[in-house]
mmCIF file of the N, C-alpha and C atoms, coordinates in Angstrom:
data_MODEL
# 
_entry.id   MODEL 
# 
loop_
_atom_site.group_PDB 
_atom_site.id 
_atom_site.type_symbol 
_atom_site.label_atom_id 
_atom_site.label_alt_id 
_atom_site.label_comp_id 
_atom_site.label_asym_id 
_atom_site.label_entity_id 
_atom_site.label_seq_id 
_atom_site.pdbx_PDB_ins_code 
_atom_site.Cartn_x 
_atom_site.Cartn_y 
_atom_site.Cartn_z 
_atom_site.occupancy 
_atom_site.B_iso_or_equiv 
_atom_site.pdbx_formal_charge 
_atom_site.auth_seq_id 
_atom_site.auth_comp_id 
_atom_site.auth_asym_id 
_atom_site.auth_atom_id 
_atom_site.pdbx_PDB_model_num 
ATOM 1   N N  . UNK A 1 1  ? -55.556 -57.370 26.177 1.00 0.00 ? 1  UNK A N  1 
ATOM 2   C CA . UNK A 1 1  ? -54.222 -56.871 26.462 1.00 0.00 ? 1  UNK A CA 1 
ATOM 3   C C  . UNK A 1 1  ? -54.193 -55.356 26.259 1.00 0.00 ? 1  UNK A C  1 
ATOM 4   N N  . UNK A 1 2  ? -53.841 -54.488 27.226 1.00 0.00 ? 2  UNK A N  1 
ATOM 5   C CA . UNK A 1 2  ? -53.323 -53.402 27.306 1.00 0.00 ? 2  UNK A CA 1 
ATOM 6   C C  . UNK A 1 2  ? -52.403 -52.854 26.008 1.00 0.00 ? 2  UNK A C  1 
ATOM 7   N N  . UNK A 1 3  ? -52.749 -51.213 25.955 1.00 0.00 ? 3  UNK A N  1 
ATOM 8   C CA . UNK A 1 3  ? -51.679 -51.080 24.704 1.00 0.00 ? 3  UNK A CA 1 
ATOM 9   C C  . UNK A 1 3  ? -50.610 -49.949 25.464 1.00 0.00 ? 3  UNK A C  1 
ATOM 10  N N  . UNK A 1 4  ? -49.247 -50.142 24.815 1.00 0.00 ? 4  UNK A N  1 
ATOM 11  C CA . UNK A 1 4  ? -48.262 -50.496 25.712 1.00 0.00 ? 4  UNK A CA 1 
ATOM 12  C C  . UNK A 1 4  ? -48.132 -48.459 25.396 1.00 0.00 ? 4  UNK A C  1 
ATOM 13  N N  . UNK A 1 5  ? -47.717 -47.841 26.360 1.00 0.00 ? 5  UNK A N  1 
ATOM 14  C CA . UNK A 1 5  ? -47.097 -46.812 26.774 1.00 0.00 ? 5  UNK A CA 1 
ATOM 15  C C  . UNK A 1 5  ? -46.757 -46.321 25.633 1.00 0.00 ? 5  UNK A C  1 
ATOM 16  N N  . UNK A 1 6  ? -46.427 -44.943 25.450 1.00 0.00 ? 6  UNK A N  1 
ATOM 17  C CA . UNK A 1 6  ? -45.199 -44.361 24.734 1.00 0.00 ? 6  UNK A CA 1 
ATOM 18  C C  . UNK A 1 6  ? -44.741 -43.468 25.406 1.00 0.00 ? 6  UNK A C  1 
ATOM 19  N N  . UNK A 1 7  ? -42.983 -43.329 24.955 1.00 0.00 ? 7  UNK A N  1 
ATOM 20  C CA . UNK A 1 7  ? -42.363 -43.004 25.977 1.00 0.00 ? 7  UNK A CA 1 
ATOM 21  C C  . UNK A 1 7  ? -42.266 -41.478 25.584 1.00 0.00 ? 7  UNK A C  1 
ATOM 22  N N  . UNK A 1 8  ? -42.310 -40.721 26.873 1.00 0.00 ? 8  UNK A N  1 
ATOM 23  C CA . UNK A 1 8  ? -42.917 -39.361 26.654 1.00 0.00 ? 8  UNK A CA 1 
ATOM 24  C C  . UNK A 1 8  ? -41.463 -38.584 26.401 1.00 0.00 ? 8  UNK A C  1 
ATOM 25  N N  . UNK A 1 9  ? -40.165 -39.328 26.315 1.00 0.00 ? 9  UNK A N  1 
ATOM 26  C CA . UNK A 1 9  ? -39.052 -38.490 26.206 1.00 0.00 ? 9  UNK A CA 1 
ATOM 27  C C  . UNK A 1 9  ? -38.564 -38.556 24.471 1.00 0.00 ? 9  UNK A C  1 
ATOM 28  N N  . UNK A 1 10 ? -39.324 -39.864 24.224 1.00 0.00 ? 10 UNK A N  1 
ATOM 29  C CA . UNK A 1 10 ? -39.187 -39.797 22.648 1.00 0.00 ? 10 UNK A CA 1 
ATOM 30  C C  . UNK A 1 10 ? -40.114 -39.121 22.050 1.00 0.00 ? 10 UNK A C  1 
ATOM 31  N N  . UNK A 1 11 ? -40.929 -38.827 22.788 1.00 0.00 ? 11 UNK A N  1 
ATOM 32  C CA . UNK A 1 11 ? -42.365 -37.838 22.182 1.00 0.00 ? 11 UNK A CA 1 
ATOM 33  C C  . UNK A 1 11 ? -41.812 -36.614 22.330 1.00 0.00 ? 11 UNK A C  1 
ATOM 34  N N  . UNK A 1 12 ? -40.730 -35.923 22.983 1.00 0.00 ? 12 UNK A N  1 
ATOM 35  C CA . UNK A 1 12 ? -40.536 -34.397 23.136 1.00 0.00 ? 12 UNK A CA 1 
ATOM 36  C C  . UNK A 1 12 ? -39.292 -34.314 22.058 1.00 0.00 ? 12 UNK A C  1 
ATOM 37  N N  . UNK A 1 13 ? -38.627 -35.188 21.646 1.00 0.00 ? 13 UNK A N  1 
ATOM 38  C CA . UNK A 1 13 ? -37.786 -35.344 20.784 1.00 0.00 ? 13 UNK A CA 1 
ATOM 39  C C  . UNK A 1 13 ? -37.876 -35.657 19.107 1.00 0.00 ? 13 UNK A C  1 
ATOM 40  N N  . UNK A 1 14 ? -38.621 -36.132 19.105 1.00 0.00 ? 14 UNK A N  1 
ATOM 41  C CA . UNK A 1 14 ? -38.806 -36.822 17.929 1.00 0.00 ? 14 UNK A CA 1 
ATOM 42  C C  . UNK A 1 14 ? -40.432 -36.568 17.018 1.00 0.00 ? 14 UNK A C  1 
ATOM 43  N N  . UNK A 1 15 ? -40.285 -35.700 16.155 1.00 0.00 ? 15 UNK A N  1 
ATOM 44  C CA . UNK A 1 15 ? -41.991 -35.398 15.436 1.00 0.00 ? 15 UNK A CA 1 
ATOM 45  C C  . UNK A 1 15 ? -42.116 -35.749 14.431 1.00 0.00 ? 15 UNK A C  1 
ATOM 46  N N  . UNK A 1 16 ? -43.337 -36.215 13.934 1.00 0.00 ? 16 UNK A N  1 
ATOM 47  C CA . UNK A 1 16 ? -43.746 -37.194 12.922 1.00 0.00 ? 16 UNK A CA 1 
ATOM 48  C C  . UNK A 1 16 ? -44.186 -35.804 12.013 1.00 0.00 ? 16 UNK A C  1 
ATOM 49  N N  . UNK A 1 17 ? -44.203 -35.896 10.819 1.00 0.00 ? 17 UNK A N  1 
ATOM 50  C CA . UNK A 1 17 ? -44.477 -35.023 9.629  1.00 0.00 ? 17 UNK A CA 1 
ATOM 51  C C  . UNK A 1 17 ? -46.165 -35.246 9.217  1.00 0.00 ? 17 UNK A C  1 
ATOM 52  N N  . UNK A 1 18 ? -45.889 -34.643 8.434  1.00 0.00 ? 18 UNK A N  1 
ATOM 53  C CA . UNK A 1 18 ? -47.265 -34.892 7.375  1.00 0.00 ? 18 UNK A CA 1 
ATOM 54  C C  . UNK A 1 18 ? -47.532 -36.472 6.491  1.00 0.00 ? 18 UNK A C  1 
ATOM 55  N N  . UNK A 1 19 ? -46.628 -36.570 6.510  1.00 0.00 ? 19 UNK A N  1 
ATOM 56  C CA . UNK A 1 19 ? -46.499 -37.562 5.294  1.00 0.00 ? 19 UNK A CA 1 
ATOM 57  C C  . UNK A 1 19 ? -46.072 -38.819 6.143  1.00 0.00 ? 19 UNK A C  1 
ATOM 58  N N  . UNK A 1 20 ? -45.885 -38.668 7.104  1.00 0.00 ? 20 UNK A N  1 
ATOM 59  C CA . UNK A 1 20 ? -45.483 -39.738 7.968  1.00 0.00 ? 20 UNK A CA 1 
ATOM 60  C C  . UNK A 1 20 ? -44.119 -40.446 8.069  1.00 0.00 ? 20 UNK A C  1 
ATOM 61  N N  . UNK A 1 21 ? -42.756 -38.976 7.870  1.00 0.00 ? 21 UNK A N  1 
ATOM 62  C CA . UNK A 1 21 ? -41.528 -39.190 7.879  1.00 0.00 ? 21 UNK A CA 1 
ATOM 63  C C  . UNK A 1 21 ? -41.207 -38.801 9.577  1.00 0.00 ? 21 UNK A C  1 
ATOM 64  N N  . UNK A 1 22 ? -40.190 -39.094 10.156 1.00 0.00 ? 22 UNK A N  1 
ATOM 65  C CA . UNK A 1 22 ? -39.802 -38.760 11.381 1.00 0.00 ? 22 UNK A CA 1 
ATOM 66  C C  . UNK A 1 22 ? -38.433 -37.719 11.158 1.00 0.00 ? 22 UNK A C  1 
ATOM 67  N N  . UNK A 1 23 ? -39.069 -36.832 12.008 1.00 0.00 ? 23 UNK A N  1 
ATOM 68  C CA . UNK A 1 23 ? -37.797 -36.151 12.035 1.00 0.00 ? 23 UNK A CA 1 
ATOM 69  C C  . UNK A 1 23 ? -37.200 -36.061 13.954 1.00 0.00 ? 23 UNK A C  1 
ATOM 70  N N  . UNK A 1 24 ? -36.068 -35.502 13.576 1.00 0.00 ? 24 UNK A N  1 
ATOM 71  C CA . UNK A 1 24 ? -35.482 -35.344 15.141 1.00 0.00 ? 24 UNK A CA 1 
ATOM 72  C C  . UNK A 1 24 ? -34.269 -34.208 14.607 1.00 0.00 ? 24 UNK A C  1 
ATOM 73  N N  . UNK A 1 25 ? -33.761 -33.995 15.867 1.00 0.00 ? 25 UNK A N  1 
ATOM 74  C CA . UNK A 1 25 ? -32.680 -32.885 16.217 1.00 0.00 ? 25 UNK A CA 1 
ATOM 75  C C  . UNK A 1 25 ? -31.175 -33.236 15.983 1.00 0.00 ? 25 UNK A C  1 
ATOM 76  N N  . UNK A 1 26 ? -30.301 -32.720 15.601 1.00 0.00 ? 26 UNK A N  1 
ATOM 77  C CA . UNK A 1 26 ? -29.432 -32.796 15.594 1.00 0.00 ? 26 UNK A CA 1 
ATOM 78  C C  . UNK A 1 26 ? -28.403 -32.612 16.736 1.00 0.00 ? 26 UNK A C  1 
ATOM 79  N N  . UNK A 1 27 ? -27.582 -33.365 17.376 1.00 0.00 ? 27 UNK A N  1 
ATOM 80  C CA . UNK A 1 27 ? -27.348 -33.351 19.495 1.00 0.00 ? 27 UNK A CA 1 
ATOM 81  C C  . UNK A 1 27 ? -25.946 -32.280 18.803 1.00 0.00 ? 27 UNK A C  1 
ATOM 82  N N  . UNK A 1 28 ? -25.636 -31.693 20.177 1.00 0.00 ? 28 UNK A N  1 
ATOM 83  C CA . UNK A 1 28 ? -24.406 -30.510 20.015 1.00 0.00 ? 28 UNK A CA 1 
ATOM 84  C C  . UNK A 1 28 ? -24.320 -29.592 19.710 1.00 0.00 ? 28 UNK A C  1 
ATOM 85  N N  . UNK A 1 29 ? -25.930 -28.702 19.496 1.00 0.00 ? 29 UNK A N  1 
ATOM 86  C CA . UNK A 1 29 ? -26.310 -27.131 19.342 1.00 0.00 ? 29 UNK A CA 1 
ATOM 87  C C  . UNK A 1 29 ? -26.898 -26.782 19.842 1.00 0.00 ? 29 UNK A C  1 
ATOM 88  N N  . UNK A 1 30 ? -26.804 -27.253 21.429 1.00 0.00 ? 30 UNK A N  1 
ATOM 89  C CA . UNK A 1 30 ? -27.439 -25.746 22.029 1.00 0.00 ? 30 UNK A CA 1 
ATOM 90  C C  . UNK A 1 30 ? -26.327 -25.078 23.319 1.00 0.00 ? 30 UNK A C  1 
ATOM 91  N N  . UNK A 1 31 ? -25.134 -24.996 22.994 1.00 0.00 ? 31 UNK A N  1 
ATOM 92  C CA . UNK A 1 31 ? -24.315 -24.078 23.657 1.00 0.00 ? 31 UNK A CA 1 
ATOM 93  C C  . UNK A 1 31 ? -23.190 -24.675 22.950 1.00 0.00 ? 31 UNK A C  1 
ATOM 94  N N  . UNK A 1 32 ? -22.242 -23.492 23.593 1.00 0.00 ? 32 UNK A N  1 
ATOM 95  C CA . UNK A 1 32 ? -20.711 -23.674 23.147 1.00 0.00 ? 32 UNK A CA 1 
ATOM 96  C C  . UNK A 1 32 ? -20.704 -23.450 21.147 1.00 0.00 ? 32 UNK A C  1 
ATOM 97  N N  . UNK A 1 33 ? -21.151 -22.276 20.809 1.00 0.00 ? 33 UNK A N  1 
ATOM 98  C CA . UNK A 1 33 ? -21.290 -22.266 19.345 1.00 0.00 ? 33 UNK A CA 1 
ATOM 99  C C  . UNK A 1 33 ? -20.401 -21.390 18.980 1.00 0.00 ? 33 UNK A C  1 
ATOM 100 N N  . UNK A 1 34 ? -19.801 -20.074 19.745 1.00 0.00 ? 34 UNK A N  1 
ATOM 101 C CA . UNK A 1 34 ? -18.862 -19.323 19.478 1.00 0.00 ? 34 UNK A CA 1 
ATOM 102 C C  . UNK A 1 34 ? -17.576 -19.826 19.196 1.00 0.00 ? 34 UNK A C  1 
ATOM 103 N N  . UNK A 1 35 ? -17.397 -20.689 19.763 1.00 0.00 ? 35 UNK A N  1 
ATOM 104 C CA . UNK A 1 35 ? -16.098 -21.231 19.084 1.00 0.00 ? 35 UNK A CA 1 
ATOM 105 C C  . UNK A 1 35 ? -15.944 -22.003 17.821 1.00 0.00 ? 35 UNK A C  1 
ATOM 106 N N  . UNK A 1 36 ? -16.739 -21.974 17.182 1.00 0.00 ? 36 UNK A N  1 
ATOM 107 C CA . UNK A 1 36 ? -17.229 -22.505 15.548 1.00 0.00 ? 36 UNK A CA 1 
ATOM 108 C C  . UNK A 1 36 ? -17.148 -21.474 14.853 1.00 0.00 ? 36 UNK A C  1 
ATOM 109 N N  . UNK A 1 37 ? -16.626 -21.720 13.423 1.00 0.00 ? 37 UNK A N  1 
ATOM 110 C CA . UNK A 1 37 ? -16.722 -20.573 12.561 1.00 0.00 ? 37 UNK A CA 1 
ATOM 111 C C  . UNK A 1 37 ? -18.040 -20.820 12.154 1.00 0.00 ? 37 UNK A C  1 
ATOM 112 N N  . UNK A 1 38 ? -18.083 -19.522 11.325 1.00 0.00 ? 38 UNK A N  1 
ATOM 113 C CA . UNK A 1 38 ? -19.504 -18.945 10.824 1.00 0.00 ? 38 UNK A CA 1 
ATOM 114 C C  . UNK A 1 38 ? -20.092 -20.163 10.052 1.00 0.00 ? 38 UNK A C  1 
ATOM 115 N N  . UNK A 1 39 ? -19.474 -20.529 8.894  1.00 0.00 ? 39 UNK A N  1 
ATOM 116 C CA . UNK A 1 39 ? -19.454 -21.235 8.070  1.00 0.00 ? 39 UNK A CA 1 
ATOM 117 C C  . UNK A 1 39 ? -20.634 -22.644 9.054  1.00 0.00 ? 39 UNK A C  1 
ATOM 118 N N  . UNK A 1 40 ? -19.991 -23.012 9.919  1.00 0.00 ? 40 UNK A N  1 
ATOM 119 C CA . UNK A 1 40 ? -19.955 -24.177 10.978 1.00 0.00 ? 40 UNK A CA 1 
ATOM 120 C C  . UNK A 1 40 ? -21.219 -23.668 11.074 1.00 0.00 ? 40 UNK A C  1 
ATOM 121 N N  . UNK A 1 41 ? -21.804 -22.899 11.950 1.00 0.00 ? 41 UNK A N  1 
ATOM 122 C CA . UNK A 1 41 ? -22.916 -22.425 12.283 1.00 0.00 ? 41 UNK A CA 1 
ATOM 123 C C  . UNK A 1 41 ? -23.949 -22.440 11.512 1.00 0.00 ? 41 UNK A C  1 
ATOM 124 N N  . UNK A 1 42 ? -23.582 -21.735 10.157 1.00 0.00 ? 42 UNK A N  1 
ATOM 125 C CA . UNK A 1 42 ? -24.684 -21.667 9.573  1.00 0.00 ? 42 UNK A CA 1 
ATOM 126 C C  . UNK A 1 42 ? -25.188 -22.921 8.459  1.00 0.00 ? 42 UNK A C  1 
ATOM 127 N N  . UNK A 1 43 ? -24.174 -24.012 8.894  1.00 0.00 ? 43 UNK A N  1 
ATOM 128 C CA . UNK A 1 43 ? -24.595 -25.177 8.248  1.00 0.00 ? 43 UNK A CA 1 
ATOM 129 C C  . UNK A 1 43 ? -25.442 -26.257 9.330  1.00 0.00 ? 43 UNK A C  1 
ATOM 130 N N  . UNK A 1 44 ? -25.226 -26.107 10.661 1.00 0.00 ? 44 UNK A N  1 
ATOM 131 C CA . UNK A 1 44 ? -26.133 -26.011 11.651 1.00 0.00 ? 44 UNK A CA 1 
ATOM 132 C C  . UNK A 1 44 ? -26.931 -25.719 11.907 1.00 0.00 ? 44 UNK A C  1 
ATOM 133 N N  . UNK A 1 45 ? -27.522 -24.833 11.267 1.00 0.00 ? 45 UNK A N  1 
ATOM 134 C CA . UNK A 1 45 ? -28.225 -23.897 11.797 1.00 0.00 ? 45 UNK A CA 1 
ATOM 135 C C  . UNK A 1 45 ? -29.755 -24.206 12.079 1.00 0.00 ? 45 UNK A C  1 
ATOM 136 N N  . UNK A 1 46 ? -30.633 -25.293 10.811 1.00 0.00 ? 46 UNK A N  1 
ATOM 137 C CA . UNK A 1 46 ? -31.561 -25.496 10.826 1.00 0.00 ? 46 UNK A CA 1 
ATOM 138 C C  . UNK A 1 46 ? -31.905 -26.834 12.128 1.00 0.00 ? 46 UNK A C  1 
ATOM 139 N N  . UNK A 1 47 ? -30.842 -27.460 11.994 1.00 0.00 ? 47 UNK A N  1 
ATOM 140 C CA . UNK A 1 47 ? -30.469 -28.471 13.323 1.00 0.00 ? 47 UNK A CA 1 
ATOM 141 C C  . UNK A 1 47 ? -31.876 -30.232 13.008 1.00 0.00 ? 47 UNK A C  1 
ATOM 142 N N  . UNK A 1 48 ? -32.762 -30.074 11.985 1.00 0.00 ? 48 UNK A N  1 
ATOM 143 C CA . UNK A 1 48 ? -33.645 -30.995 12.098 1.00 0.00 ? 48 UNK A CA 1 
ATOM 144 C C  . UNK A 1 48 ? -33.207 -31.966 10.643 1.00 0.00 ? 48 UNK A C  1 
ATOM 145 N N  . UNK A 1 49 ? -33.270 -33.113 10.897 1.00 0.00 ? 49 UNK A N  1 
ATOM 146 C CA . UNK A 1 49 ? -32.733 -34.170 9.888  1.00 0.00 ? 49 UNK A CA 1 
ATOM 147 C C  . UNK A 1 49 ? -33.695 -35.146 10.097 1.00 0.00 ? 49 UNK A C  1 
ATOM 148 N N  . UNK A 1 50 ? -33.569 -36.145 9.141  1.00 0.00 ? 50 UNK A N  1 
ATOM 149 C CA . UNK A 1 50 ? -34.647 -37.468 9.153  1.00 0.00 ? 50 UNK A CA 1 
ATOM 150 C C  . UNK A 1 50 ? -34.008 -38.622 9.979  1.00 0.00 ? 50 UNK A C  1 
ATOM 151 N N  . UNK A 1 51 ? -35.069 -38.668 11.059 1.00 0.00 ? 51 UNK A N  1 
ATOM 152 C CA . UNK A 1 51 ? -34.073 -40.609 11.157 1.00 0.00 ? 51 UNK A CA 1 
ATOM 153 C C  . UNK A 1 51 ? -33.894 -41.697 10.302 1.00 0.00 ? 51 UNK A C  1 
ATOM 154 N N  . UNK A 1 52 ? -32.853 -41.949 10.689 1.00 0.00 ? 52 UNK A N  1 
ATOM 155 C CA . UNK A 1 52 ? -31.832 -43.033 9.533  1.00 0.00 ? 52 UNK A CA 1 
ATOM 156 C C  . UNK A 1 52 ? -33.199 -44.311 9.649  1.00 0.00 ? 52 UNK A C  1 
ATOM 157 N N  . UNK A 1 53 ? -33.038 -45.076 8.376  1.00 0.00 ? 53 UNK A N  1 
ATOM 158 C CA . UNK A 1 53 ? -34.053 -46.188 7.929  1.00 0.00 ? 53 UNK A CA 1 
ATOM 159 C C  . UNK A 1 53 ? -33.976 -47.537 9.071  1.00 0.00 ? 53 UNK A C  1 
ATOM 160 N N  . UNK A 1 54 ? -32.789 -47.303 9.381  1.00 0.00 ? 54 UNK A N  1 
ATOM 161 C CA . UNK A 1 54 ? -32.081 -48.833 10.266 1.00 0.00 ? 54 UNK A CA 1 
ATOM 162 C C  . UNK A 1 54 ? -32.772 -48.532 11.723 1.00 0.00 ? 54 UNK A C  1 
ATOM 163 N N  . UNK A 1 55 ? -33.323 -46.728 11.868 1.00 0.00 ? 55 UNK A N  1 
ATOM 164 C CA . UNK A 1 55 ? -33.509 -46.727 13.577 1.00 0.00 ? 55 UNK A CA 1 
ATOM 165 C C  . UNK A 1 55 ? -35.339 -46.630 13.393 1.00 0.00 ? 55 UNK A C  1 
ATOM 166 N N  . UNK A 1 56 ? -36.084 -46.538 11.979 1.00 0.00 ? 56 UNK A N  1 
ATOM 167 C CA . UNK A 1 56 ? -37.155 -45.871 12.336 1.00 0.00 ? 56 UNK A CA 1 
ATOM 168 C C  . UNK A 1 56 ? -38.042 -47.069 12.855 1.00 0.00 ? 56 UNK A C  1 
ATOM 169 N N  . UNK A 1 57 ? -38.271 -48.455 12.602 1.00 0.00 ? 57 UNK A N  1 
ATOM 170 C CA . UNK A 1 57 ? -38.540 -49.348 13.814 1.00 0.00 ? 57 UNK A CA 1 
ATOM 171 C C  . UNK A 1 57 ? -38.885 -48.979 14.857 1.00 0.00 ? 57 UNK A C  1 
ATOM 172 N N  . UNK A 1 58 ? -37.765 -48.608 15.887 1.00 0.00 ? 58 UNK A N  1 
ATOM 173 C CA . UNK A 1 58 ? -37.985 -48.433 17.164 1.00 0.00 ? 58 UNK A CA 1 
ATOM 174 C C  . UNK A 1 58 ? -38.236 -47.260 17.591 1.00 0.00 ? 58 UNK A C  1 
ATOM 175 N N  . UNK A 1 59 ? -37.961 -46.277 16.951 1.00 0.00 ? 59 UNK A N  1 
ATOM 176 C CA . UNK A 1 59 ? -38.195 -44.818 17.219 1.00 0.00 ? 59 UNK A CA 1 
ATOM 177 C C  . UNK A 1 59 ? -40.058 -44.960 17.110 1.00 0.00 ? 59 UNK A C  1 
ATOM 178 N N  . UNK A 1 60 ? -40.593 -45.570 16.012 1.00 0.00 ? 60 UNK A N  1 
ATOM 179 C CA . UNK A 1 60 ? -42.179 -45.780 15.613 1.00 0.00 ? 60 UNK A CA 1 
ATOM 180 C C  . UNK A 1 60 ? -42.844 -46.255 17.091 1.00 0.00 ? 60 UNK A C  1 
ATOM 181 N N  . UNK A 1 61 ? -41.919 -47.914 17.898 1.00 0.00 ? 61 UNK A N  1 
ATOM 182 C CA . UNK A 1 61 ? -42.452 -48.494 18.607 1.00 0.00 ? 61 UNK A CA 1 
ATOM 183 C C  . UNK A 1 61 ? -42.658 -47.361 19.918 1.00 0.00 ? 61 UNK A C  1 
ATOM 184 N N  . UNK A 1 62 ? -41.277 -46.555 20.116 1.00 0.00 ? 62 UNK A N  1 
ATOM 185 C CA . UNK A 1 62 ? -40.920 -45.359 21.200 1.00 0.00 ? 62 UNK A CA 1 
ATOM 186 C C  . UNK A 1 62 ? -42.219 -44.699 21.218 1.00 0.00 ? 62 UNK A C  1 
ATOM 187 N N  . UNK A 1 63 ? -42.999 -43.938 20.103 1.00 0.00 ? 63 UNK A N  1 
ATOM 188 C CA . UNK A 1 63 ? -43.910 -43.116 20.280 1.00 0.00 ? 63 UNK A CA 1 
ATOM 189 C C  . UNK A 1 63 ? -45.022 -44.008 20.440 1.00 0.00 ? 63 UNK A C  1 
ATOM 190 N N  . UNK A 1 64 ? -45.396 -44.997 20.263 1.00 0.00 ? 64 UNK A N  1 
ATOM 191 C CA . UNK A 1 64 ? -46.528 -45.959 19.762 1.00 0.00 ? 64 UNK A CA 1 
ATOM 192 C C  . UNK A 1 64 ? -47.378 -45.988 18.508 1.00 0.00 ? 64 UNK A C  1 
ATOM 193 N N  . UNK A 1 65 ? -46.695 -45.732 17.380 1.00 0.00 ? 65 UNK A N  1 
ATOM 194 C CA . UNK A 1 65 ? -47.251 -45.366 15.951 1.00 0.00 ? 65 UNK A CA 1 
ATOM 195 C C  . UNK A 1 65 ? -47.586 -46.639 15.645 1.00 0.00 ? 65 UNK A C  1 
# 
């Protein structure tokens, strides 16, 4: 049996660490930021967070880990 694909849109999205945590992006920062206060922005700013425990399952199966 063939080993199954990974999908190359979860591969441009989604990067595996060192340690073998997943991280991804935070959606709603890349335009329209001027109308946010500063504050807003710069708590944004770094934009990368961990995927939640309930999604990393399928996000794993997405890349083929």
């Amino acid at each position: 049996m063939s080993k199954m694909k990974t999908k190359k849109a979860a591969v441009k999205r989604i990067k595996v660490t060192g340690s073998g945590k997943l991280r991804r992006r935070k959606v709603g920062l890349a335009h329209l930021q001027t109308k946010r206060s500063t504050s807003t922005q710069m708590r944004n700013n770094d934009g990368a967070v961990k995927v939640a425990d309930c999604n990393k399952k399928v996000m794993k199966r997405l890349l083929g880990i």
